[in-house]
N, C-alpha and C positions, 0 to 999 in steps of 0.2 A: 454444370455443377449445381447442385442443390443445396440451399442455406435451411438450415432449421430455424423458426420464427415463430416459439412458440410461447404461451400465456399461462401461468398458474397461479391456481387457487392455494395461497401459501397453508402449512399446517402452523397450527396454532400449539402452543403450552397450554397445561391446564388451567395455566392461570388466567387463562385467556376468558373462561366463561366469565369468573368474578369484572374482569376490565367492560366486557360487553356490557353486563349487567349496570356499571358505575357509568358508562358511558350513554348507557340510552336512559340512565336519571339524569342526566347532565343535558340531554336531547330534552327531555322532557320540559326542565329548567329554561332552558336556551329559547325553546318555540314558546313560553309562555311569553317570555322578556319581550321577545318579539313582537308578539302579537299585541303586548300591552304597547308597544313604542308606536305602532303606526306601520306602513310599506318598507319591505328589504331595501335596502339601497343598490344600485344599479353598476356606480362608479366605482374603478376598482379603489379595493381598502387601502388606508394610507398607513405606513410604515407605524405611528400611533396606535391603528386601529389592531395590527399583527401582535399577539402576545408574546413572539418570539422573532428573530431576521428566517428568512428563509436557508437551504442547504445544499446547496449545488455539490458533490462528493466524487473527483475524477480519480480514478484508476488506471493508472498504463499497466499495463503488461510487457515486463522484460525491459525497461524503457534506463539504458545509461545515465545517469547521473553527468559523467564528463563527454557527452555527447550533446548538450545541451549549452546553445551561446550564452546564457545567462548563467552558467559555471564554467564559460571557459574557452567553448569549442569554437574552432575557428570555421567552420563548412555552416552555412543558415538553413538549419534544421528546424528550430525551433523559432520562428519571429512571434507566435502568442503566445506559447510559454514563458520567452524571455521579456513581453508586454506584462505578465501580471504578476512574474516576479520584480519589474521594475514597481510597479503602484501594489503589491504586495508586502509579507513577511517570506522572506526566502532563508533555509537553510543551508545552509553551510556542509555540517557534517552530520547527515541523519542517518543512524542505520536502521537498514528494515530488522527484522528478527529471524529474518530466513530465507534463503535463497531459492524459493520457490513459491508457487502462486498460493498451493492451498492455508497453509500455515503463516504466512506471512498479510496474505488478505484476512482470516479468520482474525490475526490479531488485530490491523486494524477496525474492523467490522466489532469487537468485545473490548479489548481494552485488557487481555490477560497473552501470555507467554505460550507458546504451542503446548509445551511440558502441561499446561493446564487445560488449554481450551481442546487437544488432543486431536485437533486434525492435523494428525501428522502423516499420514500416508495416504495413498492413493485410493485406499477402501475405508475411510475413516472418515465420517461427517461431522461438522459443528455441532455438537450436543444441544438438544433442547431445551436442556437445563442452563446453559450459555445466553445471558439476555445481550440482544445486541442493540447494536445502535440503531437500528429501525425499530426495532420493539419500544426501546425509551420513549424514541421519539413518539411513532404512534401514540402511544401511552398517555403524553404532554400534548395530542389535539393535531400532531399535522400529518398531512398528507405522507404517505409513501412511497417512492415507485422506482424501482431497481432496473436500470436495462444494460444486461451484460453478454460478455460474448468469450467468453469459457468455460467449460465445462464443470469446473472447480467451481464456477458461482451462480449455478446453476441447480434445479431442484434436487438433484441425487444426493449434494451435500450441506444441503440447510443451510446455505447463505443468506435465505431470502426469508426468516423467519420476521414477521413483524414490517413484512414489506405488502400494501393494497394493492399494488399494479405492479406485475413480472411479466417480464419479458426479455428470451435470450435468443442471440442472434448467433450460431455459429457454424462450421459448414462438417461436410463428413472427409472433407480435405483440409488442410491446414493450409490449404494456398486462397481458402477464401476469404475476400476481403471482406470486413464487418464494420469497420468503423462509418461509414455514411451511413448503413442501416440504424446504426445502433444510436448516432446520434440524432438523426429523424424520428427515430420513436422516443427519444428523450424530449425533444422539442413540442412533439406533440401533445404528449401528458402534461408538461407544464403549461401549455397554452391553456390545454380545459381547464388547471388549477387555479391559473393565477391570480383569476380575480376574486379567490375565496378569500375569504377574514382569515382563514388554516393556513398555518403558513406550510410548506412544503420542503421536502427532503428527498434528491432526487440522486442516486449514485448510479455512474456513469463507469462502466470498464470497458476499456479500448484494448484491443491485442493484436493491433497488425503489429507490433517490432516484435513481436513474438516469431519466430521463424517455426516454417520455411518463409525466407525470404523474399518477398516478391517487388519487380521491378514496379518503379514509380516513376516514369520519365519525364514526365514534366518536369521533375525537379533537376534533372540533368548529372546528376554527382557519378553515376557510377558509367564506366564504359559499356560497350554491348559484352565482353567477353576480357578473361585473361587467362592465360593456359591454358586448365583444362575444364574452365569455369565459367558459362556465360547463362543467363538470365536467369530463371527462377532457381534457388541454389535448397535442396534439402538438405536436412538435415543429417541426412541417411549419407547423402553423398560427399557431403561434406565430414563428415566421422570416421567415413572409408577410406579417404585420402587424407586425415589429419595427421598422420607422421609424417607425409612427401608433402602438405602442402606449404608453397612457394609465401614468399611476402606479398607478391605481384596480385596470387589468390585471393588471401586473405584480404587482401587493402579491397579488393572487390564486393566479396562478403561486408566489409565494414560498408562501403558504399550505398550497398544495396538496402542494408539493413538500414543508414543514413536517410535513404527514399522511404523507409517504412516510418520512421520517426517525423518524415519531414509532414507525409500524408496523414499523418494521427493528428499532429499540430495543425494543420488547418481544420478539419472536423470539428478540435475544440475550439478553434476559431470562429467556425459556424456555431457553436453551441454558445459560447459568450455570448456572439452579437444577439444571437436567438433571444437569452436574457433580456438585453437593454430594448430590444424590438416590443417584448412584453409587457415592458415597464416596469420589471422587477429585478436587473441587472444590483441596482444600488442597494435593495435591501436582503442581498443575499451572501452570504461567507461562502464562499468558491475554494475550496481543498483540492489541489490538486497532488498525488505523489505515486510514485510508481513502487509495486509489490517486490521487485528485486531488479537487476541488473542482467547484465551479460557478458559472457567469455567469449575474446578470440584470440583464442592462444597465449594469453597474458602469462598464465599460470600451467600453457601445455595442455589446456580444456579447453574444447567449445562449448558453446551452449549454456547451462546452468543446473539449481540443484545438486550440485555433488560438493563444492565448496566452496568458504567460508572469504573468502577476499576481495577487498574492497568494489572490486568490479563488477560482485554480485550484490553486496550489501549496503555500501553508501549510495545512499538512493536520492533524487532528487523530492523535495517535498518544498510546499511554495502554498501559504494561507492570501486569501486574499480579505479582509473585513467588510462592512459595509458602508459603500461611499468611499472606499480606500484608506478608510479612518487606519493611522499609524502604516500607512506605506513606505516602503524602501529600506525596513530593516532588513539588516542580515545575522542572523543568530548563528555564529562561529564553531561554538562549542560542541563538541560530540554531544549526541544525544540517541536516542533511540526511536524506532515508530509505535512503541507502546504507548508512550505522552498522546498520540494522535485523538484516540476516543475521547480519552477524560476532557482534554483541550477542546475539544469540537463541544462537547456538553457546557466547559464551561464559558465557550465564548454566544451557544444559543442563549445563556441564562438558566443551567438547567444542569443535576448533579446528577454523576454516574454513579450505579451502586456500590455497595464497600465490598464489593471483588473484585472490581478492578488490582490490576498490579501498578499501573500508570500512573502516574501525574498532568498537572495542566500546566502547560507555557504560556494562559493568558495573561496573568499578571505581566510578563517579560514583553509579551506583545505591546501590551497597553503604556509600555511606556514608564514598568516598574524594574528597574534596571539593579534593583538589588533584591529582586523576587527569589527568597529565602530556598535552597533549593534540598532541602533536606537534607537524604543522607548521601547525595554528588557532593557536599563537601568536603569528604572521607574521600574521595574520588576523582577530584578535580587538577587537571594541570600536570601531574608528573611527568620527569623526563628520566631517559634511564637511567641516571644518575639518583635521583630521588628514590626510585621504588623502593628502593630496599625499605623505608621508612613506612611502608602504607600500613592503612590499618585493616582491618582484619574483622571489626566489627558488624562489616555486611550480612552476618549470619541474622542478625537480629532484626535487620530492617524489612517495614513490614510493604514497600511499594518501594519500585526500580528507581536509580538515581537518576532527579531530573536533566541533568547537564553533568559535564567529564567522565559519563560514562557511556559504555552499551552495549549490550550482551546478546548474543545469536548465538542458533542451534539448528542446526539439521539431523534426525534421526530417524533414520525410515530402512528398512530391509529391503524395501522393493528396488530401492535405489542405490542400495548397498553403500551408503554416505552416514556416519554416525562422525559427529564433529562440534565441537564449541566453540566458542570464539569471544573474547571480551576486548573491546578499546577501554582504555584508560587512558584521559591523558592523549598522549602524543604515542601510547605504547597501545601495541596490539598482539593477546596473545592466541592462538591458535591449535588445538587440542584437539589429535585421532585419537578415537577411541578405537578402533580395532587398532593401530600399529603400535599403542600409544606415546608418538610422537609430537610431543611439544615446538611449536615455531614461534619466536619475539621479533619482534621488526618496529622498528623506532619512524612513525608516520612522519615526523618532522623533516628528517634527511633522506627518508625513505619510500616517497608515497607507494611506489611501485611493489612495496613487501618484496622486495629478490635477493635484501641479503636478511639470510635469520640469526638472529644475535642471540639464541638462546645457548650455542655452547660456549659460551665471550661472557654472560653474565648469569649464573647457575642459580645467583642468588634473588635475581627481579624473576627470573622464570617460576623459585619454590613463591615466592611472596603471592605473584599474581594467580597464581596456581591456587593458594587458598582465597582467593577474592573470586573466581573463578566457581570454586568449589559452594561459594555461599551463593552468588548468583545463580546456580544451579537449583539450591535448595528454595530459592527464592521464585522461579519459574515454576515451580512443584504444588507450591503450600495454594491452589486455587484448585487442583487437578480434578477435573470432570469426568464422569464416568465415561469411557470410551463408545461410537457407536461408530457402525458400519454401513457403508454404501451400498445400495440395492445397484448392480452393474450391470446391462447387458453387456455381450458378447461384442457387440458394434461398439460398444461405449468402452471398452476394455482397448480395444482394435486401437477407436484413438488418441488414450490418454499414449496406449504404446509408441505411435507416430508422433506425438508431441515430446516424447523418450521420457515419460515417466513410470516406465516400468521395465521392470528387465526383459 
């Protein structure tokens, strides 16, 4: 099997000449100071000398939330994810914004709603006009360097804009493994970096729980076979048999894919230690969270991308600060991964632009436990009983509610999936747009969404419906001009085997 391992030269915005130009006056400034002070220094720079902490930035791909010991799961998947939510900030209830890679990473990576940032489909790129979070950073003096392994964050759709070092690791089979590669080239750019005064921004995407499934047997969890199911499980095969398949199946499938979680988590394991080996473990804020979730049969689906429930959208997200500074919270409250960007800016020291849709949760991080949360206070805490009372005001607010709420959307034709979805509270409601059928399911008695209460309560369904309907117009008011993916024919081949396309 052949893995792709390739380097690009990122494209630049226009605004990029003016930033060169300001940056090689800054050169200019920097080499005189220098040269006036006497000999560079040798030893690496001390947290002091860093004008901001470093950026360690982890992405899973497809990666459960309640498949992880540190939320719950009883099989040892995760012993270093569940290490640095222990000495971390660990969330609770985070939703991603989308249950699929392109749109749901784009948000992270900008800090705005898909309805804006418009990579919502399979031929649809990050707009250039879209400043991201390596652009800021670049921007503010540090280093770059993205090493991903799918195709979505890869050069066809301008993830990488404002990134110095790319590099994607992914195969023309979906059975290839990536995560050692990808974290050895993550390791080795920050080794050349470390010892600069720049501090460095380094995003990492892992996507072996991404299926197809492949066995991991060191870790032991899954048998060699169960019915008509044994080792490498695709996707294909597994869609074919999805109305006869057995529990017996399925608990294998879950297994296997268990093995794929368990090998990603050691990888970041090697990536941590790789940090403190450096000597820059302690001055760097470590992000780890995954882009959506996974289906096995929860809701009558496998896979993901097509809808909206919690199995896709509550995702695991886990901060880690430097030095472990305010370890071992847990922030309970619904929220959303749009807060991700602005927070990340504003725990480097450093503000996002006013397009953002998002907010920051450093205050709450730090230790400010009445951090004013805007318009989540309109938002916060209902149970079904309450709604009927909500307000309605969300039309006006001009960034998403920090905490009690959180809004998702999938809209794409190729995938024939058009759907909303808002948490409120302990309430979740869920909206097809082609059947247009309405679903309420009350999270507190119901984590599993299987009974829907919306023909039982007509009246929380019209209230949240308009709350709903403001959140909508609210993912809009940023909206980028659309742009398109340059695709070959191979590259179409296997976004199709990865099933994002009809």
């Amino acid at each position: 099997m052949v893995a792709i391992g390739s380097d690009y030269e990122p494209r630049r915005h226009g605004r990029t000449t003016q930033r060169r130009s300001r940056i090689l006056w800054l050169g200019v400034v920097i080499l005189t100071l220098a040269l006036r002070a006497g000999p560079a220094r040798t030893e690496s720079p001390t947290d002091s000398e860093r004008p901001h902490p470093n950026l360690l930035f982890i992405i899973v791909d497809t990666l459960r939330k309640d498949h992880l010991g540190c939320y719950g799961y009883d099989r040892a998947t995760s012993p270093t994810i569940d290490e640095l939510a222990r000495t971390g900030i660990r969330f609770e209830a985070a939703y991603s914004v989308a249950p699929w890679t392109l749109p749901a990473s784009a948000t992270l990576l900008s800090g705005l709603y898909p309805s804006s940032h418009t990579a919502i489909e399979s031929d649809r790129i990050l707009p250039l006009s879209v400043e991201t979070l390596a652009e800021r950073l670049e921007a503010n003096g540090y280093h770059t360097g993205s090493f991903v392994s799918h195709i979505y964050m890869a050069k066809n759709y301008e993830m990488f804009q404002g990134v110095d070092k790319f590099r994607v690791r992914y195969g023309r089979s979906t059975r290839f493994v990536s995560t050692e590669k990808v974290v050895a080239d993550a390791l080795q750019y920050i080794g050349g970096i470390s010892e600069s005064q720049q501090p460095f921004f380094t995003l990492v995407h892992l996507f072996d729980p991404h299926y197809e499934y492949v066995r991991h047997q060191e870790f032991g969890f899954a048998p060699e076979s169960a019915g008509r199911l044994s080792g490498e499980i695709s996707i294909d095969d597994l869609e074919a048999k999805q109305e006869s398949l057995t529990e017996e199946e399925i608990a294998l499938a879950r297994a296997i894919y268990d093995e794929e979680i368990a090998f990603t988590d050691a990888g970041i394991g090697r990536l941590l230690a790789g940090l403190d080996e450096l000597g820059v473990g302690d001055d760097t804020v470590v992000v780890l969270a995954a882009d959506h979730g996974e289906e096995f049969l929860d809701h009558g689906r496998l896979g993901h991308a097509h809808t909206l429930y919690d199995e896709l959208l509550r995702v695991p997200l886990i901060f880690r600060l430097p030095g472990g500074e305010h370890g071992g919270q847990v922030i309970s409250e619904p929220t959303s991964t749009i807060h991700v960007y602005p927070t990340i800016l504003d725990l480097l020291g450093l503000e996002p632009s006013s397009a953002v849709q998002g907010q920051s949760w450093a205050r709450r991080m730090r230790g400010d436990a009445d951090q004013p949360s805007g318009s989540s206070d309109e938002a916060g805490g209902a149970t079904v009983g309450e709604a009927e009372n909500v307000s309605t005001e969300w039309a006006s607010i001009p960034v998403a509610p920090l905490f009690g709420a959180a809004f998702a959307e999938v809209d794409s034709e190729l995938m024939s999936a058009h759907l909303r979805a808002l948490r409120r509270g302990d309430l979740k409601l869920i909206l097809d747009l082609d059947t247009g059928r309405t679903m309420l399911f009350d999270l507190s008695t119901d984590p599993d969404e299987a009974h829907d209460l919306a023909g039982e309560r007509p009246e929380v369904v019209v209230a949240m419906r308009e709350e709903l309907k403001a959140m909508v117009s609210l993912s809009r008011s940023r909206e980028a001009e659309a742009g398109r993916a340059s695709l070959t024919q191979e590259e179409y081949d296997l976004l199709k085997s990865l099933g994002y396309t009809n």
